[in-house]
C-alpha positions as CSV (number, residue, x, y, z in Angstrom):
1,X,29.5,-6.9,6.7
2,X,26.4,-6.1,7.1
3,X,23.2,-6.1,4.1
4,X,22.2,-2.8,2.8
5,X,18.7,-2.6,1.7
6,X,18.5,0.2,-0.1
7,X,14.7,1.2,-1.0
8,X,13.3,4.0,-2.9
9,X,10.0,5.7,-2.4
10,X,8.2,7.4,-5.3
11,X,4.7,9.0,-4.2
12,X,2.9,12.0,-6.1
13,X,-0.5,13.3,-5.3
14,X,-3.3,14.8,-7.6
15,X,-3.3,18.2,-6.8
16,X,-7.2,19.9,-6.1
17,X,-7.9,23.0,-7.7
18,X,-9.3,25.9,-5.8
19,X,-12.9,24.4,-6.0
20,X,-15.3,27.3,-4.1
21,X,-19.1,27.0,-2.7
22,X,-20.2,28.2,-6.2
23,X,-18.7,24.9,-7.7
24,X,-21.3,22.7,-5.7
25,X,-23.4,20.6,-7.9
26,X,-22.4,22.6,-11.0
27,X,-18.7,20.7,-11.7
28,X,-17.4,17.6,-10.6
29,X,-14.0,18.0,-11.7
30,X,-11.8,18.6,-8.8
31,X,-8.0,18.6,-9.7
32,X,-6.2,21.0,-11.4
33,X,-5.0,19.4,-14.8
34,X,-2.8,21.9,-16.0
35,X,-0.7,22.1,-12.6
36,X,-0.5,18.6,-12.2
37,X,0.5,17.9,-15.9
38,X,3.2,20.3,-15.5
39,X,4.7,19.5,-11.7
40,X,5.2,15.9,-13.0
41,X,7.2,16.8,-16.6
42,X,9.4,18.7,-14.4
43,X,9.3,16.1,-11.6
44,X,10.3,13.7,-14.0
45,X,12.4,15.4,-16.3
46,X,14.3,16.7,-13.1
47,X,14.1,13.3,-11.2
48,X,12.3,10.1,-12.3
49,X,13.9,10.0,-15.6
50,X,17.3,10.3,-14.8
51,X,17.1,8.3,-11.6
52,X,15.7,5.2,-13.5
53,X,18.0,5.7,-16.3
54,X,21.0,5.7,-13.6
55,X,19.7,2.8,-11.7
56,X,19.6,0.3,-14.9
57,X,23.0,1.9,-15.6
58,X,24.3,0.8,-12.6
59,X,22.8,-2.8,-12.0
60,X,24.1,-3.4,-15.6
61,X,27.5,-2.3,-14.3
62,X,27.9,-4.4,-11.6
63,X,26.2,-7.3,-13.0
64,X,23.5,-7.5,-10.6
65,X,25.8,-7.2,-7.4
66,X,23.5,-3.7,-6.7
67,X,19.9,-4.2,-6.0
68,X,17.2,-1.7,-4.9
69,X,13.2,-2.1,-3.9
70,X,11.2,0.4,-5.2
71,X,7.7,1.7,-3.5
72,X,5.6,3.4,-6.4
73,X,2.3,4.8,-4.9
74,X,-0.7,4.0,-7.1
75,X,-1.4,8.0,-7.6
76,X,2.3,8.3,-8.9
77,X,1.0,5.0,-11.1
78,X,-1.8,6.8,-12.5
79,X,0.1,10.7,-12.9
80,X,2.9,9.0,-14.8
81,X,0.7,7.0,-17.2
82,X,-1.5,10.1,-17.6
83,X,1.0,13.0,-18.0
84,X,4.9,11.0,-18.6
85,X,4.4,7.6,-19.9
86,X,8.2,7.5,-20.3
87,X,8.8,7.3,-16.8
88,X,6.8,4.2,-16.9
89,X,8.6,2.8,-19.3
90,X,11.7,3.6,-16.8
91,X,10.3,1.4,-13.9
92,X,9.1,-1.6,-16.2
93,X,12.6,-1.8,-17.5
94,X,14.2,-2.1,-14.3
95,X,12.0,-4.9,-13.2
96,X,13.2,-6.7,-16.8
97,X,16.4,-6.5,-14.6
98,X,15.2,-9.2,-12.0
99,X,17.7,-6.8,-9.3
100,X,14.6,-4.8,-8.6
101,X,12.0,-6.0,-5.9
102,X,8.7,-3.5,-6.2
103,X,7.0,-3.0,-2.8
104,X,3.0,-3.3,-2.0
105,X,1.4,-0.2,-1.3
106,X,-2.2,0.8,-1.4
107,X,-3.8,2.7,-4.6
108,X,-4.2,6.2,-3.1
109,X,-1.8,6.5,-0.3
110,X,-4.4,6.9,2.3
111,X,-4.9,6.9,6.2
112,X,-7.7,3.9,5.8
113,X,-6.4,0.8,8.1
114,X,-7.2,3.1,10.8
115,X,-10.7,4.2,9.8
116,X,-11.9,1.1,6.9
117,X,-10.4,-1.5,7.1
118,X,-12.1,-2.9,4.2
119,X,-11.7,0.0,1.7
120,X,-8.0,-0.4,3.1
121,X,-8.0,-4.2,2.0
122,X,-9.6,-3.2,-1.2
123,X,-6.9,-0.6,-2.2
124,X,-4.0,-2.7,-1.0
125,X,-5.3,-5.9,-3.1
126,X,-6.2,-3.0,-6.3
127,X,-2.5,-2.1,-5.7
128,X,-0.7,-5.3,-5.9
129,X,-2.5,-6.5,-8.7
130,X,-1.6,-3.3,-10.9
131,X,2.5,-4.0,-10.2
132,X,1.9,-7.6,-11.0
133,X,0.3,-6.3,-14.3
134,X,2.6,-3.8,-14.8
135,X,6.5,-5.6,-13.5
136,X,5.7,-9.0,-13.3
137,X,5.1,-10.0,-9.7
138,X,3.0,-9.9,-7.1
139,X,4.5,-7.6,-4.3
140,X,5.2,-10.2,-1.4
141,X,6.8,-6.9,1.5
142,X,4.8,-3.7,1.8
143,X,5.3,0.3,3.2
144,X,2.4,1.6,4.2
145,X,1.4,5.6,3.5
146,X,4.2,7.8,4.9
147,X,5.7,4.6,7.1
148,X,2.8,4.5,9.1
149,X,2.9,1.5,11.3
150,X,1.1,-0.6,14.2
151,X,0.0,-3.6,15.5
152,X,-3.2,-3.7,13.5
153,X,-1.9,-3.2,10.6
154,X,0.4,-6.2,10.6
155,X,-2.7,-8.5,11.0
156,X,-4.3,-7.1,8.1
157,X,-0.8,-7.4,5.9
158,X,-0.9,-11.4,7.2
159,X,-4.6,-12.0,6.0
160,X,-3.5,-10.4,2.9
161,X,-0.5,-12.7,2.0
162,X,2.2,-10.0,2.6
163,X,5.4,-11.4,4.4
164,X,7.5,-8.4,5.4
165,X,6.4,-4.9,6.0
166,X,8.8,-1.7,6.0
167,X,8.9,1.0,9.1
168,X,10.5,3.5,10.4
169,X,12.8,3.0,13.4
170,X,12.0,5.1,16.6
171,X,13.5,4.8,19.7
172,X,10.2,4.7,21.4
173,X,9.6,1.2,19.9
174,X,13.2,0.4,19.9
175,X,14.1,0.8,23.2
176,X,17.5,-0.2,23.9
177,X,17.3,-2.1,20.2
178,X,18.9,-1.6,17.1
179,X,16.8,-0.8,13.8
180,X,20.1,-2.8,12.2
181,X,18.2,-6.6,12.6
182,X,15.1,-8.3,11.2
183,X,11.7,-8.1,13.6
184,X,9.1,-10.0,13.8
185,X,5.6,-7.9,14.6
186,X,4.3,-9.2,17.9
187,X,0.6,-9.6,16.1
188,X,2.2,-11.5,13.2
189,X,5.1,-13.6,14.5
190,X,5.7,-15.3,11.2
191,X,6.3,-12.2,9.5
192,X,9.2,-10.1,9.4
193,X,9.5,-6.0,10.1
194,X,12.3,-3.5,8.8
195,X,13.0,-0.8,10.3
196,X,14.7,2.4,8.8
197,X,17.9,3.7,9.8
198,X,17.2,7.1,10.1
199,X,20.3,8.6,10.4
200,X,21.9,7.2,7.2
201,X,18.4,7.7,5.5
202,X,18.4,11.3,6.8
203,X,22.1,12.1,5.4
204,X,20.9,11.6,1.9
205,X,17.4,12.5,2.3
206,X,17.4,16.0,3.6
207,X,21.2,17.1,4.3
208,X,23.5,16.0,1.9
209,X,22.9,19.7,0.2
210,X,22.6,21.5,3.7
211,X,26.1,23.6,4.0
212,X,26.0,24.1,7.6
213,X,25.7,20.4,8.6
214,X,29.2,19.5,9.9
215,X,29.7,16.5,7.8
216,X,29.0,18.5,4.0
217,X,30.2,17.5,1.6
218,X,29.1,14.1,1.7
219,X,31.0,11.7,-0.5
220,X,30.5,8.2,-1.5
221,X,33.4,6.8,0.3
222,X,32.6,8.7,3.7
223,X,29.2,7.4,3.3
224,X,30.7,3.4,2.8
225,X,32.7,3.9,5.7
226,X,30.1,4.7,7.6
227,X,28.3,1.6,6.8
228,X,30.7,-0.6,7.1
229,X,32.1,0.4,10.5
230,X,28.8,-1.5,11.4
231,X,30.1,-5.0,11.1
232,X,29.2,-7.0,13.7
233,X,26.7,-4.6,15.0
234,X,24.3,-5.4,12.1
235,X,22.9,-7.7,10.0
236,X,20.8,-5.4,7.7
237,X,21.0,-2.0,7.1
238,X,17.8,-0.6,6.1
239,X,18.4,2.9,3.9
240,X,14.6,4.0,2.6
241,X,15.1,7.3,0.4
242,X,12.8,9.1,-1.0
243,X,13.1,9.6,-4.8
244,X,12.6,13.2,-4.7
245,X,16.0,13.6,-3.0
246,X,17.4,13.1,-6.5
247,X,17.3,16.2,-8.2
248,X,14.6,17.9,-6.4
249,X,15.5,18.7,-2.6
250,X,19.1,18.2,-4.1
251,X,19.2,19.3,-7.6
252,X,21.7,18.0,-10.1
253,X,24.4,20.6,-10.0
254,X,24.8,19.3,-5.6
255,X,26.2,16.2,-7.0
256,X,23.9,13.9,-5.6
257,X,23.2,11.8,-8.5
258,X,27.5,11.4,-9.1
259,X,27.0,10.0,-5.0
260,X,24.5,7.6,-5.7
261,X,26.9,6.5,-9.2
262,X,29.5,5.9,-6.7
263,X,27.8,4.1,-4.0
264,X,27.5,0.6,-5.4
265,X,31.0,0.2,-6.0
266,X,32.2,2.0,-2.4
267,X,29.7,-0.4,-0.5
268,X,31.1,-3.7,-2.5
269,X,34.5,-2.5,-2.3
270,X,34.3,-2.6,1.3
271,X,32.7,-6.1,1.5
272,X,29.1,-4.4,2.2
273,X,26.2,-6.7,-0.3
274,X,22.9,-5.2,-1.6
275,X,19.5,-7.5,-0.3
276,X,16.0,-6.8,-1.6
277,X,13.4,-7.5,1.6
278,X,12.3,-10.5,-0.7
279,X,15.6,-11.8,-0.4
280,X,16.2,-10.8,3.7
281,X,13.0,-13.2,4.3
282,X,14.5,-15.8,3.6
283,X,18.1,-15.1,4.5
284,X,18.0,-13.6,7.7
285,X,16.2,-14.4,11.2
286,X,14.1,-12.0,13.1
287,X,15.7,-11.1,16.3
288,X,13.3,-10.5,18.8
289,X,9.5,-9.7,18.2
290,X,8.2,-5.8,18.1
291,X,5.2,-4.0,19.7
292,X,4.1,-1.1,19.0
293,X,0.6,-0.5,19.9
294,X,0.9,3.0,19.2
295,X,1.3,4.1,15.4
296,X,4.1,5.4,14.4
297,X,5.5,7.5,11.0
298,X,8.8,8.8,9.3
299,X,7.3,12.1,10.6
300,X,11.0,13.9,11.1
301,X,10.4,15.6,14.4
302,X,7.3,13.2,16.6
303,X,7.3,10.0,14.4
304,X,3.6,9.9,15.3
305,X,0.0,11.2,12.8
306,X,0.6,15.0,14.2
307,X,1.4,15.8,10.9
308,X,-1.5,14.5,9.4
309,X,-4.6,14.3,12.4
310,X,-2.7,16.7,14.4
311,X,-5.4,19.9,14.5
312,X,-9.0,20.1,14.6
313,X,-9.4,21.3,11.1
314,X,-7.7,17.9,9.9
315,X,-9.5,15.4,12.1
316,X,-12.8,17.1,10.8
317,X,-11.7,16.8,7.2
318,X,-10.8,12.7,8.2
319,X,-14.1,12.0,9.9
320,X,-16.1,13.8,7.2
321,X,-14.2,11.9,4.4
322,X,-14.6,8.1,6.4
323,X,-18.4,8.7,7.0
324,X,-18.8,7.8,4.0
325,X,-17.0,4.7,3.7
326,X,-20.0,2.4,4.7
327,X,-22.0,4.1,1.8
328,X,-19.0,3.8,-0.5
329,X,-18.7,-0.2,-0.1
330,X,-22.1,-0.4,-1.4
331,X,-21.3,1.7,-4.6
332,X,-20.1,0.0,-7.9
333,X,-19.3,3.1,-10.3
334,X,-15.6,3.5,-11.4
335,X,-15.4,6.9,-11.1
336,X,-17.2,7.7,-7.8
337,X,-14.8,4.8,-6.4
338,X,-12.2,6.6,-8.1
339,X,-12.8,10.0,-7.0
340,X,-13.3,8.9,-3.2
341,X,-9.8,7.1,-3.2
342,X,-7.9,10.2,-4.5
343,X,-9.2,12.4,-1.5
344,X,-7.9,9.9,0.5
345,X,-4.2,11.0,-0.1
346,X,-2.3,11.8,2.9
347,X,-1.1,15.0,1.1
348,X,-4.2,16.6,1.6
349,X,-4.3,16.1,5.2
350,X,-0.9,17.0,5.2
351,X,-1.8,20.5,3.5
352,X,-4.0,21.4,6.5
353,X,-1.2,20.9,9.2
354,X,-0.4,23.9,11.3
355,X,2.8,22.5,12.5
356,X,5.0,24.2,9.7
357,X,3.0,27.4,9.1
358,X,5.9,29.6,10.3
359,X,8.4,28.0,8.1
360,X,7.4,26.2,5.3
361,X,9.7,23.2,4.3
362,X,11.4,22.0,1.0
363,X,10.4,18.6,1.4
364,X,6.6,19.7,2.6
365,X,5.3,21.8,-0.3
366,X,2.2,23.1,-0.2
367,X,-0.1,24.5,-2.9
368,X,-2.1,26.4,-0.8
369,X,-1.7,29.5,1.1
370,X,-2.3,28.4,4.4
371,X,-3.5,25.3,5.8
372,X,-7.2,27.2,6.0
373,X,-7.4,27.3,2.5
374,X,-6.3,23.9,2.1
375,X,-9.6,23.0,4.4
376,X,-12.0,24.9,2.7
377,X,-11.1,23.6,-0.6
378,X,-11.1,20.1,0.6
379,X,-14.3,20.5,2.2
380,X,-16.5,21.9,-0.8
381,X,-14.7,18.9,-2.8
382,X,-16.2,16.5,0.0
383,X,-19.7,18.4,0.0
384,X,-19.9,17.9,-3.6
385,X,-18.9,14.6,-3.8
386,X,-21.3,13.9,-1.3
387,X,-24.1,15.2,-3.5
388,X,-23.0,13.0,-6.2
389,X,-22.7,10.2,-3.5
390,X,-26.5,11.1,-2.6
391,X,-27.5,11.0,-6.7
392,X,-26.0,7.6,-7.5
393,X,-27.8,6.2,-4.2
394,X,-31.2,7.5,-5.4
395,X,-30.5,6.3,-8.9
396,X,-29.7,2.6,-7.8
397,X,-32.3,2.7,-5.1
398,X,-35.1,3.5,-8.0
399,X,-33.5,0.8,-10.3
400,X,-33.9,-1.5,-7.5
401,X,-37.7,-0.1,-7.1
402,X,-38.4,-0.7,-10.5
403,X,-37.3,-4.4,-10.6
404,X,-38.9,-5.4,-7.9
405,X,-41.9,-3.8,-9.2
406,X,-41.2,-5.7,-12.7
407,X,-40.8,-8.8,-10.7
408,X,-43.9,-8.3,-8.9
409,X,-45.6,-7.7,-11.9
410,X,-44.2,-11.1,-13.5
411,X,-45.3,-12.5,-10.4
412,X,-48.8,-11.3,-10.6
413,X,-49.1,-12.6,-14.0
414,X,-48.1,-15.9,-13.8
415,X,-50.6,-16.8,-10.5
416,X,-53.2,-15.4,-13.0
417,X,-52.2,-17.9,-15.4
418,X,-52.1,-20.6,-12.9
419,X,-56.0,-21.1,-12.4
420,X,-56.8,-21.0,-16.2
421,X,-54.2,-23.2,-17.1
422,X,-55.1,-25.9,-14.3
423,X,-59.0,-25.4,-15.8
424,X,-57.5,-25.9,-19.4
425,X,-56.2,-29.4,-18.1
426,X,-59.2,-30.5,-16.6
427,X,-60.9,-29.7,-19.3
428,X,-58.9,-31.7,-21.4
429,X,-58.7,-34.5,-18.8
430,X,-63.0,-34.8,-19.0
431,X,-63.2,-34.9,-22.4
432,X,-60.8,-38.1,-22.8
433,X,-63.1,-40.7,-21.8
434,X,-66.3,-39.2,-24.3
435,X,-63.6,-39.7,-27.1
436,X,-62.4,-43.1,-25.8
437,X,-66.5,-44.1,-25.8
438,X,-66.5,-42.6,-29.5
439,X,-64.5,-45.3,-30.7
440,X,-66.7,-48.1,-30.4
441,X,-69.9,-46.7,-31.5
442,X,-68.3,-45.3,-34.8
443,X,-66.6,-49.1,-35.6
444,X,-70.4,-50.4,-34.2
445,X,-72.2,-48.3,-36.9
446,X,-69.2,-49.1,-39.6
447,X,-70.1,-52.9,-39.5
448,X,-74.1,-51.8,-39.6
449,X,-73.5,-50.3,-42.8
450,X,-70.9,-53.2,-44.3
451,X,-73.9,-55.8,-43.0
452,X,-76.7,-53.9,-45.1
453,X,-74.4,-53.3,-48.0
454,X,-74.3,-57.5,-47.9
455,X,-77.9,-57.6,-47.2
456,X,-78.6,-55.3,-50.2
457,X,-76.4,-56.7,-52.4
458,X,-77.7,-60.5,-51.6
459,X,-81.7,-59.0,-52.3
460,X,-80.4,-57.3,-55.7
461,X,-79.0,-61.0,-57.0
462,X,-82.2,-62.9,-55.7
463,X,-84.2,-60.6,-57.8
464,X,-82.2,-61.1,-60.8
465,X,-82.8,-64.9,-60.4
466,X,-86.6,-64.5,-60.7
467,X,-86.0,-62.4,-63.3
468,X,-84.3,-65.2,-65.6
469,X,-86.6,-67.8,-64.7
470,X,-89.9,-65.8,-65.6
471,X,-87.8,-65.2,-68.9
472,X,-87.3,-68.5,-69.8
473,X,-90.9,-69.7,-68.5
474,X,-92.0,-67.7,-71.4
């Protein structure tokens, strides 16, 4: 039978506030606090809670026969900590389970390997260390922004120590393949690539509410079956949901999260095993090597950036945003480094697309009321922050002016000293020898004055004798 791993993707973005022209310069806060505070209690009241809550429940169940991988953005990392603690709480317990494998992504769910590589390495390495801080260990298999994919990036995952990365399957870098084996990257052969199966991710992901799809109601058995009519066509079967499937694009009362209770004892029952991508490393070969030279994403309809760089308004708002990345690896300051990694997000991008302006989507909400709106906001935000960009440049660039100056200064001073120091020693060296030459003349006129002492002293008895004779001649 084959191995199902199952792997769960939790990404939130910090939502901008309607920031206008008059903004510029004058305020520097760009998200809206209140709407983001409240989208992720009821996010996580409706989803996050009771997902982690039913995932510890079921690996303590089956005594860790079910295992999941779990892909946390580091937005979702920072809007959790900020606004629901508690759901962080969730995640850490589950990785006290040792059935949980947490995936490498980078901090602000970005677009960067394409654009900076550097501030791509940067985030990615920022990333892993936070989930080795906050789980336990250092992510070792990572998913990239919205499954994004290519050849590049699998070079830059292998100079960063990662060993598998996660995709999405597409039949234009398929081919006549099966997303149901291990790859190997054609620019990393020692690495290994999953892809998704997007079918059985699809069922669960976006239609197992949908009344007119022919195979509703979906149940946990039908679901098992389907699985395990793969064996001997597969070796792994790689499911990737999105968490928000679980009580958001299917709320509570569609019975999704009695499914998911279900699944771990259909698939076991049936001889199906749960593998984290940790785990498939080691255990299973790759079959063939991939290439795609062309990027791919879980994008539902093109599987390509469309979505994302697929209208003029978006590219602008991409190459405005990456201009800056040269400048940016030259700046220290938390919260401009902060700042410029949060309008990174794909989501913002995202907001701009025109492709679903005629329908708008469940799974594709958007705060604004047309992809315009979602430009112009973005692009004041990006104006201001380029002023600030522009301020912190000048600041360091006058601290820089002013020690050199200081150093320059010190400089100066000391080759003053240099000369009048060098005359202090010669000065010194002269007047050695004069007090060497002093010695001898003072120890010269010392014996003078012990010889007349004698010489006095032998005239003063002689005189007493002449004294005594004349007395006694008398």
């Amino acid at each position: 039978m084959p191995a199902i791993n199952l792997c769960l993707t939790l990404h939130e973005p910090y939502q901008l506030r309607r920031y206008t022209v008059f903004d510029l310069g004058e305020n520097d806060i760009y998200e809206d606090d209140d709407k983001n505070c409240n989208r992720m209690v009821q996010h996580a009241r409706a989803c996050y809670l009771p997902l982690s809550a039913l995932l510890l429940k079921l690996i303590r169940r089956h005594e860790g026969a079910f295992k999941v991988s779990l892909a946390v953005s580091g937005t979702t990392l920072d809007l959790f900590d900020q606004y629901v603690p508690e759901a962080l709480d969730g995640l850490k317990a589950l990785a006290d389970t040792d059935c949980v494998e947490f995936i490498g992504e980078t901090q602000y769910h970005p677009l960067a390997h394409f654009y900076a590589p550097d501030e791509f390495a940067r985030q990615v390495k920022e990333h892993s260390a936070r989930i080795k801080d906050l789980f336990g260990k250092k992510p070792t298999t990572f998913l990239n922004a919205e499954l994004i994919y290519n050849n590049d990036l699998s070079v830059l995952l292998s100079r960063l120590g990662f060993k598998a990365a996660l995709s999405e399957g597409v039949d234009q870098i398929l081919g006549w393949r099966s997303a149901n084996y291990a790859y190997a990257p054609i620019s990393a052969p020692d690495m290994r690539l999953f892809l998704r199966n997007r079918s059985l991710s699809e069922d669960v992901h976006r239609r197992f509410s949908d009344r007119s799809w022919s195979e509703w109601p979906l149940t946990a058995e039908k679901y098992a079956d389907w699985c395990a009519a793969l064996d001997g066509k597969a070796d792994i079967l790689n499911i990737f949901w999105g968490a928000r499937a679980f009580g958001l694009l299917n709320p509570a009362e569609t019975g999704v999260f009695a499914f998911l209770e279900a699944l771990p004892k259909a698939m076991l029952d049936r001889g199906c095993t749960f593998i984290t991508p940790r785990e498939a490393c080691r255990r299973l070969p790759a079959r063939d090597t991939i290439d795609v030279p062309q990027a791919i994403s879980r994008d539902a309809n093109a599987a390509d950036l469309s979505a994302w760089l697929g209208n003029n308004t978006q590219k602008d708002a991409v190459h405005a945003l990456y201009d800056l990345s040269n400048r940016m690896a030259k700046i220290k300051n938390p919260e401009m480094l902060r700042d410029f990694g949060r309008l990174q997000t794909t989501d913002h991008f995202l907001n701009m697309s025109t492709k679903w302006f005629t329908q708008k989507l469940a799974y594709r909400p958007n705060p604004f009321e047309s992809p315009y709106d979602a430009y112009i906001v973005y692009m004041n935000v990006l104006a201001d922050f380029s002023l600030r960009l522009a301020a912190v440049e000048k600041a360091a660039s006058e601290s820089a002016g002013k020690k050199t100056t200081r150093n320059a200064s010190a400089k100066k001073s000391s080759a003053k000293a240099q000369p009048l120091k060098a005359k202090t020693q010669e000065a010194q060296k002269s007047a050695s020898p004069a007090a060497k030459s002093q010695k001898p003349g003072k120890a010269a006129s010392q014996e003078a004055g012990k010889t007349a002492a004698k010489n006095q002293g032998k005239t003063a008895g002689a005189r007493r004798k002449s004294a005594k004779k004349a007395k006694d001649a008398d």
